[in-house]
C-alpha positions in Angstrom: -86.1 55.5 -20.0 -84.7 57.5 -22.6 -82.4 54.6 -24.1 -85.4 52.7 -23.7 -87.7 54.5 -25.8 -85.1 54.7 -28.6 -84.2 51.5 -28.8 -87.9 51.0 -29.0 -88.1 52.6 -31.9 -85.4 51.3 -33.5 -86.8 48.2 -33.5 -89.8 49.6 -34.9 -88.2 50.8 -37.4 -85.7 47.9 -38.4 -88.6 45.3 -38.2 -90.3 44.1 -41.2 -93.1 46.5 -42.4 -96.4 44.6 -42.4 -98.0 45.8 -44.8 -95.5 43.5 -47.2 -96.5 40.4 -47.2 -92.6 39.4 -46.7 -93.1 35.6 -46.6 -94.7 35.9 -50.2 -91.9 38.4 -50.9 -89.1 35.4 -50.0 -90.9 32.9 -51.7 -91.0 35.1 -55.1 -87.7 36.5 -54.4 -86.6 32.8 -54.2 -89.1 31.6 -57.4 -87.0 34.0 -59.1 -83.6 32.6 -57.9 -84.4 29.3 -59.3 -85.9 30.4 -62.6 -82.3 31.9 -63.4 -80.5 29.3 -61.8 -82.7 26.9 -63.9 -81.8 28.6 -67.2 -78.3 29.4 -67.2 -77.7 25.9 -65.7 -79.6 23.4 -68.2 -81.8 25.0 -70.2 -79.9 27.4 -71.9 -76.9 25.0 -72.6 -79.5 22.4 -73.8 -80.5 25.0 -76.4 -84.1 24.7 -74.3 -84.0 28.5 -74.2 -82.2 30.9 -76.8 -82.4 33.7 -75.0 -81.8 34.1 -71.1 -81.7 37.4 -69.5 -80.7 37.3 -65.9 -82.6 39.2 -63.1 -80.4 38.2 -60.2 -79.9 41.2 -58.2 -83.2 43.1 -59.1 -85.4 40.7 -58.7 -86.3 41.4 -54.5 -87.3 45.1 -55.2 -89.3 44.1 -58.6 -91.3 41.9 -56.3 -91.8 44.6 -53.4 -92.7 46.7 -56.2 -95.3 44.3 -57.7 -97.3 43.6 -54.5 -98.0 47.0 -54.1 -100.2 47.1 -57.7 -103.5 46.6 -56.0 -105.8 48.3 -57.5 -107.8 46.6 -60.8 -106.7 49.8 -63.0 -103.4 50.1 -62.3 -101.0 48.5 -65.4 -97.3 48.4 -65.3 -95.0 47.8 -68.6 -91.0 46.6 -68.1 -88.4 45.6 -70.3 -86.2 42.5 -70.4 -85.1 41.6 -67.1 -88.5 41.9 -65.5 -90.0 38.9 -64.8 -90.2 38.9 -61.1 -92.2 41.6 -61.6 -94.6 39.5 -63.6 -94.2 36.9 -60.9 -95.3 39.2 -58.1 -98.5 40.1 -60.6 -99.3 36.3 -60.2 -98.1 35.0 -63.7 -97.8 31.1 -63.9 -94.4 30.0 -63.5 -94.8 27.3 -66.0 -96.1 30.2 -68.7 -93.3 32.3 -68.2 -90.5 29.0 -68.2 -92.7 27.6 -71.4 -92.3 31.4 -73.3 -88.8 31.4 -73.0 -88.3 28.1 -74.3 -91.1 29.0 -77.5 -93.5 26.4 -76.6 -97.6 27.1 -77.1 -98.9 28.7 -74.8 -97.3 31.5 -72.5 -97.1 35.1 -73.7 -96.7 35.0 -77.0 -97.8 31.0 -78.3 -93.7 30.9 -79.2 -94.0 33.9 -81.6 -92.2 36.3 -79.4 -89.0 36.2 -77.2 -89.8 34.7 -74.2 -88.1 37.9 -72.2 -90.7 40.3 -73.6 -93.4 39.6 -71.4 -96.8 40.5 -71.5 -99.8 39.5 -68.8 -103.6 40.6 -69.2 -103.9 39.3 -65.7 -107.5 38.6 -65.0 -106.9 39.1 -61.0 -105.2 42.6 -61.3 -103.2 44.9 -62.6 -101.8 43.6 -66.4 -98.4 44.1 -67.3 -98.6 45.9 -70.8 -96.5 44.1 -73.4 -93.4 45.1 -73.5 -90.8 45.7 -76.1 -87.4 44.5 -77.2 -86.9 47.8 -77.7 -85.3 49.8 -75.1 -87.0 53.0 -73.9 -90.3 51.8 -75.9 -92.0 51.0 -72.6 -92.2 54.6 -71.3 -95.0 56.1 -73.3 -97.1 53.9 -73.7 -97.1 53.5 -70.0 -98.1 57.3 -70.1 -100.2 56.9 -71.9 -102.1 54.1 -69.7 -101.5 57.0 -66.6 -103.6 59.3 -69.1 -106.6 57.7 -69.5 -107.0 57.0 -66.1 -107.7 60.7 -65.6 -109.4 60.7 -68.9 -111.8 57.8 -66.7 -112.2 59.8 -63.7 -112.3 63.4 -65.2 -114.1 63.4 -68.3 -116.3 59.4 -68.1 -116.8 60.3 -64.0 -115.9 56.6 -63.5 -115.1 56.9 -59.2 -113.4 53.1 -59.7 -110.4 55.2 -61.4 -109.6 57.2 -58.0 -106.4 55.4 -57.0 -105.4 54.2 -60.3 -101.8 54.5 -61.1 -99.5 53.5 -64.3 -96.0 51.7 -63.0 -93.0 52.0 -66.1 -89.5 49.9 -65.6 -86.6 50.6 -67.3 -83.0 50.2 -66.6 -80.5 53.4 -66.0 -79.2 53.4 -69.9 -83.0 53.5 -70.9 -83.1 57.2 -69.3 -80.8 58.4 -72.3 -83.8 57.3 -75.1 -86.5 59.5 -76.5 -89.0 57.4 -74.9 -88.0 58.2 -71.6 -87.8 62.6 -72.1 -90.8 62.2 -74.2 -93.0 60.6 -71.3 -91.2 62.1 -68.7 -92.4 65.5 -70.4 -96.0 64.2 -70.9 -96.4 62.4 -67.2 -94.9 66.1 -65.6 -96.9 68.9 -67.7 -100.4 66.8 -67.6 -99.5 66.0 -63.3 -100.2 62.3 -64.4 -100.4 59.5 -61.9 -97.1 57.7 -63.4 -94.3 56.1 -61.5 -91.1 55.8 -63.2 -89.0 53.2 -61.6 -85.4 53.3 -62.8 -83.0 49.9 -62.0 -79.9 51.6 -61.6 -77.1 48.8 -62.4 -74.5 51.0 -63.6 -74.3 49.3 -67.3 -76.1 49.4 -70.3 -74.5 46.0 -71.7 -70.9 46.8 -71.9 -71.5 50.7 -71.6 -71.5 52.4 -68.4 -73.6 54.7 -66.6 -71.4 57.8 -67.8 -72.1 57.4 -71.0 -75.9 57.4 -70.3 -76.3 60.0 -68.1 -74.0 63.3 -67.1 -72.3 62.7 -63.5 -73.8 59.1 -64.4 -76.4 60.0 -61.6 -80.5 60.4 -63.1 -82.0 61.8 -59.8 -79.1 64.5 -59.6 -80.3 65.8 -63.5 -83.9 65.5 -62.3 -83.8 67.3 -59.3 -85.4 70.6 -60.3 -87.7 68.9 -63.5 -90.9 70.8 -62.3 -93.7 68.1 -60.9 -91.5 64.9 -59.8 -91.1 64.1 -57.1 -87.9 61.9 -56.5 -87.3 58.7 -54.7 -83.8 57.3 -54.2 -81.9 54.6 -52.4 -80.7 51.1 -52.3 -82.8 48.4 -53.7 -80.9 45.7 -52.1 -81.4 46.6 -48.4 -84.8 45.3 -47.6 -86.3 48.2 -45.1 -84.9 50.8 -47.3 -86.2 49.9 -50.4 -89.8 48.9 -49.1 -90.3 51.7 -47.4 -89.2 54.1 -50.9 -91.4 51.7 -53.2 -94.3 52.4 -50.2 -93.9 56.1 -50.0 -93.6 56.4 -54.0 -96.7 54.3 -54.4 -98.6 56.1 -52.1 -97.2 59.6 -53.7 -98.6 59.1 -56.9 -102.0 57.1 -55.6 -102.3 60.0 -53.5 -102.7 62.1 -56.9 -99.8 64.3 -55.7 -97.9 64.1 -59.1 -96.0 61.5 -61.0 -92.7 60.5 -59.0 -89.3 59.0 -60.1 -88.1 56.0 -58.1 -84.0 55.6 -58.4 -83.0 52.4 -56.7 -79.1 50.9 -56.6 -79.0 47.3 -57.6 -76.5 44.6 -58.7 -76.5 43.1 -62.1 -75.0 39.8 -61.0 -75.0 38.4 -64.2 -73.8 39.1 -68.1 -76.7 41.0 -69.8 -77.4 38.3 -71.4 -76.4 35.2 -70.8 -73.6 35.0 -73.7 -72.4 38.4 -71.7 -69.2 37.2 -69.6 -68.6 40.7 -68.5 -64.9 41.0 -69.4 -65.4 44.8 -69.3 -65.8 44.9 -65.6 -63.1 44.8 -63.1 -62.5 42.4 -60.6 -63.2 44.8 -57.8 -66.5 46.1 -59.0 -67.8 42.6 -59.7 -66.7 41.6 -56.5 -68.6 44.8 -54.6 -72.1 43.8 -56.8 -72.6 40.3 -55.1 -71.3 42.0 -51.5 -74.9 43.9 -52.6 -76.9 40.3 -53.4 -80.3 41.3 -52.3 -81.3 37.9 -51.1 -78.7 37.2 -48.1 -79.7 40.5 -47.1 -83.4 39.3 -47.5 -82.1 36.2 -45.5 -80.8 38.0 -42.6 -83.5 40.9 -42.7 -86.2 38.5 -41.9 -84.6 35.2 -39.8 -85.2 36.2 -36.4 -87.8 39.1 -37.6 -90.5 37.2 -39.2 -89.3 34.1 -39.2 -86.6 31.5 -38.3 -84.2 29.6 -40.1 -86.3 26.8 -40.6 -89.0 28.4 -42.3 -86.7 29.9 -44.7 -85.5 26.9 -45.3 -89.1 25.3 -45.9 -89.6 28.7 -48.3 -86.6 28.3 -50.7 -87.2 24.4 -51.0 -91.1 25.3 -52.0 -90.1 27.8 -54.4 -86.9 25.1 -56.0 -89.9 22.5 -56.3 -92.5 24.6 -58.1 -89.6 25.7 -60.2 -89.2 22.4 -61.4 -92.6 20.8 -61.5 -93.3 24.4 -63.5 -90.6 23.4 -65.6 -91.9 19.7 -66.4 -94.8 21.0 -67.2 -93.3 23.6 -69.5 -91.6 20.8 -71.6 -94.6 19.1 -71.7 -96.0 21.9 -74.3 -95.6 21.4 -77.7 -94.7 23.8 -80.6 -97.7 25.9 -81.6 -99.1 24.7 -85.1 -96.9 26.5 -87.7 -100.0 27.0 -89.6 -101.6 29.1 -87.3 -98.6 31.6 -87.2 -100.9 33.6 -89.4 -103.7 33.9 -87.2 -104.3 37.3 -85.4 -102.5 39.9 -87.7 -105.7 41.8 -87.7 -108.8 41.4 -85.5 -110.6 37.9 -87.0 -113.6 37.8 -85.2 -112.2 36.5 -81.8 -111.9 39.3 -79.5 -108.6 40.3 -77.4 -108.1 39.9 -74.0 -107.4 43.3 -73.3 -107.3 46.5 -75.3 -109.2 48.7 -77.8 -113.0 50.0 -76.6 -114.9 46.7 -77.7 -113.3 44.9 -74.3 -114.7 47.5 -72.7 -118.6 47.3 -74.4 -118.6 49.2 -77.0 -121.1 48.2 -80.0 -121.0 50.1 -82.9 -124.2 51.5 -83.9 -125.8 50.6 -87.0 -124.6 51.5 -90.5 -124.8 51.1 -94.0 -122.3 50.1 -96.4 -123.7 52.2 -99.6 -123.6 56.0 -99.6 -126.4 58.1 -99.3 -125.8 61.5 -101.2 -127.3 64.9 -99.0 -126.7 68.2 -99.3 -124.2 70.3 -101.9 -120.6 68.8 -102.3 -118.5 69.8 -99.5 -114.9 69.2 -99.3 -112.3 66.7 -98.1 -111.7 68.7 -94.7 -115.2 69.2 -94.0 -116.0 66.2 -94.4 -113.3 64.9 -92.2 -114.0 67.2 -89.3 -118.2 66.7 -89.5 -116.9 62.8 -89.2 -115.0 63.3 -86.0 -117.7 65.6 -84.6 -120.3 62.8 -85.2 -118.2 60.4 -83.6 -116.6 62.3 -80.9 -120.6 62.9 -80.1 -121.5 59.5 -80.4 -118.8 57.8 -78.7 -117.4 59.6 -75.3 -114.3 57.2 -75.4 -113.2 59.0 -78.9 -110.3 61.3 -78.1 -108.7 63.4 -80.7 -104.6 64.7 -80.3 -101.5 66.4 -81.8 -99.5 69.1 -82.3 -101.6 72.3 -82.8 -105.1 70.8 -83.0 -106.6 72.6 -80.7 -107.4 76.2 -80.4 -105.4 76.5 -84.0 -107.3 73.6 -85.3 -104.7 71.9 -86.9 -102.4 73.2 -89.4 -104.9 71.8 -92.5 -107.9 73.2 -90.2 -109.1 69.5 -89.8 -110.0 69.8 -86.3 -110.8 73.6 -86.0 -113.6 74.3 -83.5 -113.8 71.0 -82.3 -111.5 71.4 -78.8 -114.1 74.4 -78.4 -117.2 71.9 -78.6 -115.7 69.1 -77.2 -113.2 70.9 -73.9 -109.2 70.4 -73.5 -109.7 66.2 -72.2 -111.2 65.2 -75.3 -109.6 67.7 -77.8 -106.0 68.5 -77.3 -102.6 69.6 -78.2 -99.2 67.6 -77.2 -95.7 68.6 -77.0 -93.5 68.2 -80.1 -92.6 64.5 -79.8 -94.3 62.2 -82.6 -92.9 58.8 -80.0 -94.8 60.6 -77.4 -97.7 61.5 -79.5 -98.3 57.8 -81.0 -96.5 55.6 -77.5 -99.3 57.9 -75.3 -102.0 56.4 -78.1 -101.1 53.0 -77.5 -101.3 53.0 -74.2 -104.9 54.7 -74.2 -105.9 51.8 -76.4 -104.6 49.2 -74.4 -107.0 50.9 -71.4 -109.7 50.7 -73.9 -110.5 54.3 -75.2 -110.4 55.1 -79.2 -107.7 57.5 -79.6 -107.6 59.9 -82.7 -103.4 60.8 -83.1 -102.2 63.1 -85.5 -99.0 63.6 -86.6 -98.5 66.9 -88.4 -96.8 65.6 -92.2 -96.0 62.6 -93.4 -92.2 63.2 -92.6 -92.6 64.1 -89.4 -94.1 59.9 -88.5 -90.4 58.9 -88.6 -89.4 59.3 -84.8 -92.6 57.3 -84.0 -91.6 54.4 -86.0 -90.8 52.2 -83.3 -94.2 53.0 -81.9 -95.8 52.8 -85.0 -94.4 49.3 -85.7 -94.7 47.9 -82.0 -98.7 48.9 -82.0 -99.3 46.8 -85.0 -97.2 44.2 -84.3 -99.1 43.7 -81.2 -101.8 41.5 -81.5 -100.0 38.6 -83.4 -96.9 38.7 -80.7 -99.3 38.5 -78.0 -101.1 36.2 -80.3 -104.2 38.1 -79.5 -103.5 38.8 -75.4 -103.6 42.5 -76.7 -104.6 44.6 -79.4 -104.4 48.5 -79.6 -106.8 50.0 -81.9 -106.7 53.3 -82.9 -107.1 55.8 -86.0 -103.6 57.5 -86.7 -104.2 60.2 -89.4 -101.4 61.7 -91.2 -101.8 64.4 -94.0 -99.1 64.3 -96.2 -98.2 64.7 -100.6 -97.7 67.5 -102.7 -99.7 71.0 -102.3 -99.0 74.1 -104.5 -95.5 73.3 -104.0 -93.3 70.4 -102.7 -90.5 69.6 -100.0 -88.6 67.2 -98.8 -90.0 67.2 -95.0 -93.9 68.3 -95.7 -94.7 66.6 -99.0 -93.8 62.9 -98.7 -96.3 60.3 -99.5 -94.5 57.1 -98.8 -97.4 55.0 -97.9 -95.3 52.2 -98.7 -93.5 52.1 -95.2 -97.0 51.3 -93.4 -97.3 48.5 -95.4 -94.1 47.1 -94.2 -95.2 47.4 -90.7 -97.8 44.4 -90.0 -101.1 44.8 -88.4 -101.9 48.6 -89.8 -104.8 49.4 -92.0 -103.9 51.4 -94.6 -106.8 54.4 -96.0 -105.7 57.0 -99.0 -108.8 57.9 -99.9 -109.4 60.5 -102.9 -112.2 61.8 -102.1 -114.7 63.3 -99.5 -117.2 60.6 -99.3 -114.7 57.7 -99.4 -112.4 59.5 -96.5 -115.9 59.7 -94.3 -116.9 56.3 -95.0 -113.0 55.1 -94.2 -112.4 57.3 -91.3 -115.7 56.0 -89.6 -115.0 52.3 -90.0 -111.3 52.9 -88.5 -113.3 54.8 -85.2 -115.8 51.7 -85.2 -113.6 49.0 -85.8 -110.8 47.1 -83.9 -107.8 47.3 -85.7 -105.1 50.6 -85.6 -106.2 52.2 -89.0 -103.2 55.1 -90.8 -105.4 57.4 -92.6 -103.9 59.0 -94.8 -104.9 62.5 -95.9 -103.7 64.0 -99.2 -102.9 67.6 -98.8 -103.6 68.3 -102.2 -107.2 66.7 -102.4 -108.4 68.5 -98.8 -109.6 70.9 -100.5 -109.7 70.3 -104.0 -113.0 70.6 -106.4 -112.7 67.5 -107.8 -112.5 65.8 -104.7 -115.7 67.3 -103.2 -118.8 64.7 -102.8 -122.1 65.5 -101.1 -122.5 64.4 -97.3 -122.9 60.1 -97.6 -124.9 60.0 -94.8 -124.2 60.2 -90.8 -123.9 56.6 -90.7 -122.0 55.1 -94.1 -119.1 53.1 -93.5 -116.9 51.9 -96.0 -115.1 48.3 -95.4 -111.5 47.9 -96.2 -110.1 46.2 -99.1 -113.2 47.4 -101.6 -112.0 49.4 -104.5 -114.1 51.7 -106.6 -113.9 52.1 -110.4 -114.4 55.8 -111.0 -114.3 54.9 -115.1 -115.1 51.3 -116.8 -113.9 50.8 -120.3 -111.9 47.8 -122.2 -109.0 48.4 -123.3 -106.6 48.7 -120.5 -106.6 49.0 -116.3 -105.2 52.1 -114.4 -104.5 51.5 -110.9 -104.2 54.2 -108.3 -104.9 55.9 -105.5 -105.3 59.0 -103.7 -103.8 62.7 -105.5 -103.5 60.6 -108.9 -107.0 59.6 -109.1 -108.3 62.4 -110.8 -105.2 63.0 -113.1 -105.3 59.6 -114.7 -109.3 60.3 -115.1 -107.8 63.7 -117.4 -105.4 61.7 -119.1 -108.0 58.5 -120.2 -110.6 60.8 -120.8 -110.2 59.9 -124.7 -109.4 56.2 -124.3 -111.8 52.6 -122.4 -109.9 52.6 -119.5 -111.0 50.6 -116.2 -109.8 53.5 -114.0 -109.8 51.6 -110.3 -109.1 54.1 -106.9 -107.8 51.2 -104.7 -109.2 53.6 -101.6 -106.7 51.0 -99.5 -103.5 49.6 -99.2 -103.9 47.2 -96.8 -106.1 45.5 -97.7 -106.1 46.0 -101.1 -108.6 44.7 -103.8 -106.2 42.1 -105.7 -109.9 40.7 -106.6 -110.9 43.9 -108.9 -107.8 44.5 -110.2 -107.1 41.2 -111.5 -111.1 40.9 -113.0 -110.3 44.1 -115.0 -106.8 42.9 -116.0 -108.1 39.7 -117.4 -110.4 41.5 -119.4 -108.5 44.5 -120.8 -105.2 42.5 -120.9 -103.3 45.8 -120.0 -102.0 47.5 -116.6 -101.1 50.9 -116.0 -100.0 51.8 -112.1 -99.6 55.5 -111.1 -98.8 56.6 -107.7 -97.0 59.3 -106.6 -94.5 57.6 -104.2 -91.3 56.8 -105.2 -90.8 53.9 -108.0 -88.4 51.7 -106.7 -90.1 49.8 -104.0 -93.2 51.5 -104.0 -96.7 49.8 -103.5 -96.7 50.0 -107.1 -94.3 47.4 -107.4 -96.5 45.0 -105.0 -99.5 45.5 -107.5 -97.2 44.7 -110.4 -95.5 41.6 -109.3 -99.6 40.3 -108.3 -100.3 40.4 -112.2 -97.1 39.3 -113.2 -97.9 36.4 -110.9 -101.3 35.7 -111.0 -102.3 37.2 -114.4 -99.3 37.1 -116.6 -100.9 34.9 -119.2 -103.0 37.2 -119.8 -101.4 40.3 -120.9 -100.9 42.0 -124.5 -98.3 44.7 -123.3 -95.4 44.6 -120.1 -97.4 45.9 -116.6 -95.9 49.4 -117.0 -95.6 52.3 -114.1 -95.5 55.9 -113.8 -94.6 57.2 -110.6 -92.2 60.3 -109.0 -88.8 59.7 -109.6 -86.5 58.4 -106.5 -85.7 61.8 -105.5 -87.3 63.7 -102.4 -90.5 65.6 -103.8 -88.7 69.4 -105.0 -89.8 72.8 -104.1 -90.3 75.0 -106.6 -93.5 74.4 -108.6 -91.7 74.1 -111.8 -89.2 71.3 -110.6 -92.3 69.4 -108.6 -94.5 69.1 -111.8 -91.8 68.0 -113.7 -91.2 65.0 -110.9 -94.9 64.3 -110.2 -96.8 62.2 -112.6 -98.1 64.2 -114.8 -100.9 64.0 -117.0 -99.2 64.7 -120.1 -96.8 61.6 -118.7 -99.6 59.2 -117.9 -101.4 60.0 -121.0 -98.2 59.3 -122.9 -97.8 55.9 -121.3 -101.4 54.7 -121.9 -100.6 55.7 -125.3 -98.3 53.4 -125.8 -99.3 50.3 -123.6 -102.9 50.7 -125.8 -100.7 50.8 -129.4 -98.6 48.0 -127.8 
């Protein structure tokens, strides 16, 4: 009796858990197969697809993994070799076939590479868009996991309960910032985060010891506080459904985030131009001995099915696989003229992302101040805006190092975590990827994040983040948009240096789909700031240190609901015989240095857009163009204006469009040195001087 009952379990245990469906498991498992097989046999050397990324070997635990993201709020976000993931999610084979050949249609409408999948799914959980970046998928992904509790905790939304945020990566991503930096944010905030590491021992050509010491991620993890570990073979069937169930249900069960490890094969190149020369014969040899699907095979013939119905399986998945691709081949090239659609928000709304998918109607405002009250300063006036707003609007959340109890280093934000509690108002460890990557992803779940990140110089390890948020919407050709309001004090104050005083406003610019505020003053940075919380674009707004609280930048209160639109500039002098253009700190110098000459003094208030329109009215009329900025001259927005009039107004002109700017050094400490390097107003004066007498 005794053998009996063991054997009895046994078998219980051996046989196919049922709560997989494992005959849609084969089928995808197989889907996946074919796809590959498909590519790296014709498509790829008909120069159908440029870029082929094999998943043979992880693609039966991707798929376990995937049909366990049931709920309608979970979201998962992957890299490159994850589309059985997507397939599991319920993404159209033809879609995913068409994006990696660039046709219309698919993930991106051919403006993306077709590996870098994204998926609002309308039926279930969306798979974020992902990166070509490696390591970029981790924080935003936390950042997804954060406002679920932001849902449940602070909006009381009950829907949230069982919500979890699912992040993919392979074993060489666990040496990137993205990884420590989420993996530190998912831990100390106990968020409901899986991370699921594909352990094939490379990164490319470089292997797993060069990624990680003892080339073993659990073992380094074992006593990080608040994870709980999961590891195992992702090629034996049993084993690696029951670790994806019991890490699922870990982290569902609001018991902590949770790191699943699994073993698996990467039985092709990287890519498929990768021949693998760099691996030996016997470990090649010992990855397809660990092929997931004969294991699959011989896990369920006899189990849950017989040979036959296998059979039936993998010849359904080979014909959707090529009716999918027919159909694929069938699309034609999006419009080239259309490649310019969807930069910025255009009136047709995203699919998913940013809080007007989520209802959110901006109340009503007006576009012309309305002066109250004695002048207050450019910090008050900041901090009154994000009270009004984080009053107004419960999905505003405001963020960054030391802006809570300490109220930010500039005092932006003081007293604000006191009105508003710890969900809304908070600090975050020192990690600028993690600070902006945890933004994104809480604008991809629909709240309005408020980041800040401390200086100016200090935005450079979020970069990557930075440029992937507003890159989005065009490569996902307007599947996704993250809108947010990233503020960033930066410039000269008292004193310079080269790591707290850099404006550079230049490099925002250069990253496409970013609004760009530098406003000078107090009423033009409350009418900015509250269009960037209102609107549906990720705004950089960009405050001056030197103008926070400077006398000339003061401006009574213009009313609790004036919003200022993008793109308008202001002329804070009119006169006729020559243009200044500038923006932010300079503003009120060049007014001191054209107080005794007609100058058309124009505050641009914003980069991008900027108001070529004014500008180029004023230039026409005064025939002469002064820029001043206090960014470096070569390759400074400074140069954009100039090569506008040299373009578009050159005819025009009496005198050569002249510039005075900081020299290309880094801004210089001592006071005496920094006013020698900042435009002066002696220095501007000098130049108007001479472009008037030219």
């Amino acid at each position: 009796m005794a053998d009996q009952a063991v054997a009895e379990r046994e078998a219980r245990t051996n046989s196919p858990d049922p709560a997989f469906d494992w005959h849609r498991i084969a089928y995808l498992t197989q889907v996946s197969r074919a796809m590959d097989k498909l590519e790296e046999e014709r498509l790829v050397p008909e120069r159908k697809v440029l870029y082929q990324f094999s998943a043979r070997g992880h693609d039966m635990a991707q798929v376990l993994l995937g049909s366990r993201l049931t709920h309608r709020h979970d979201a998962t976000c992957g890299y490159y070799r994850s589309r059985p993931l997507l397939l599991s999610l319920g993404v159209p084979i033809e879609d995913a076939l068409g994006s990696g050949m660039g046709r219309e249609g698919g993930y991106s409408d051919g403006r993306d590479i077709g590996v870098v999948f994204n998926y609002p799914n309308p039926n279930g959980a969306p798979a974020l868009p992902m990166s070509g970046g490696v390591g970029a998928q981790y924080t935003p992904t936390a950042g997804w996991a954060q406002a679920i509790e932001y849902y449940r905790n602070v909006l009381g939304e009950r829907a949230y309960d069982e919500a979890i945020a699912v992040v993919l990566g392979g074993d060489a991503s666990c040496a990137t910032g993205g990884f420590w930096a989420s993996l530190t944010i998912a831990t100390t905030q106990k968020l409901p985060m899986l991370f699921y590491v594909e352990d094939n021992q490379y990164g490319i050509s470089v292997p797993c010891t060069y990624q990680t010491p003892g080339a073993d991620i659990s073992a380094n993890l074992a006593s990080f506080t608040g994870l709980a570990i999961f590891k195992g073979d992702g090629t034996e069937p049993a084993e690696a459904a029951r670790l994806i169930r019991d890490a699922v249900d870990h982290v569902r069960a609001r018991k902590g985030p949770a790191l699943l490890h699994l073993r698996v094969p990467r039985l092709q190149g990287h890519s498929f131009q990768d021949t693998q020369t760099y691996k030996t014969e016997e470990f090649v040899r010992d990855e397809w001995a660990h092929d997931p699907l004969p294991k699959l095979k011989s896990y369920l013939v006899g189990a849950a099915m017989d040979e036959a119905e296998w059979d039936r399986i993998e010849a359904e998945a080979q014909a959707a696989v090529e009716a999918a691709r027919a159909e694929a081949e069938q699309r034609g090239v999006s419009d080239p003229e259309h490649v310019l659609d969807h930069v910025f928000y255009d009136g047709e709304m995203q699919r998913l992302g940013g809080q007007w998918t989520h209802g959110y109607r901006a109340p009503s405002s007006h576009e012309e101040p309305k002066p109250e009250g004695q002048r207050i300063n450019m910090v008050t006036a900041i901090r009154r805006t994000l009270d009004a707003e984080l009053e107004r609007n419960p999905r505003v959340l405001l963020f960054g190092e030391d802006i809570g109890p300490k109220g930010g280093v500039h005092a932006v934000t003081l007293g604000l975590q006191e009105k508003y509690g710890h969900d809304r108002v908070f600090d975050t460890s020192l990690n600028e990827e993690g600070i902006i990557g945890r933004a994104v992803g809480m604008a991809l779940a629909g709240l309005m994040p408020v980041p800040e990140i401390q200086f100016r110089k200090y935005a450079e390890p979020a970069t990557e983040q930075i440029n992937d948020c507003g890159t989005m919407r065009w490569r996902t050709a307007n599947r996704f948009a993250a809108p947010m309001v990233l503020r960033i004090p930066g410039g000269f104050f008292k004193c310079g240096d080269p790591w707290h005083s850099q404006t550079n406003e230049v490099q925002f610019v250069h990253n496409p789909g970013w609004l760009v505020a530098v406003p000078s003053n107090a009423e033009d940075a409350v009418g900015l700031l509250r269009a960037g919380l209102r609107g549906n674009d990720p705004v950089i707004f960009f405050e001056h240190r030197a103008m926070l609280d400077d006398s000339w930048a003061r401006r009574p209160w213009p009313g609790d609901d004036y919003v200022l639109p993008f793109g308008r500039a202001k002329k804070t002098r009119q006169g006729d015989d020559i243009t200044i253009v500038t923006w932010g700190a300079m503003v009120p110098r060049c007014e001191e240095a054209a107080a005794d000459f007609s100058a058309d003094i124009i505050d641009l208030r914003t980069l991008v857009p900027w108001d070529k329109e004014m500008v180029l009215e004023s230039i026409r009329r005064t025939r002469r163009c002064l820029i001043v900025h206090e960014d470096l001259k070569t390759g400074g927005f400074g140069a954009e204006v100039a090569a506008v009039v040299a373009d578009e107004a050159f005819l025009d002109l009496d005198a050569p469009v002249a510039r005075v700017t900081m020299p290309d050094i880094p801004s210089p400490h001592n006071p005496v040195l920094l006013n020698w390097a900042v435009p002066s107003v002696e220095r501007i004066r000098a130049k108007i001087d001479e472009l008037v007498g030219f």
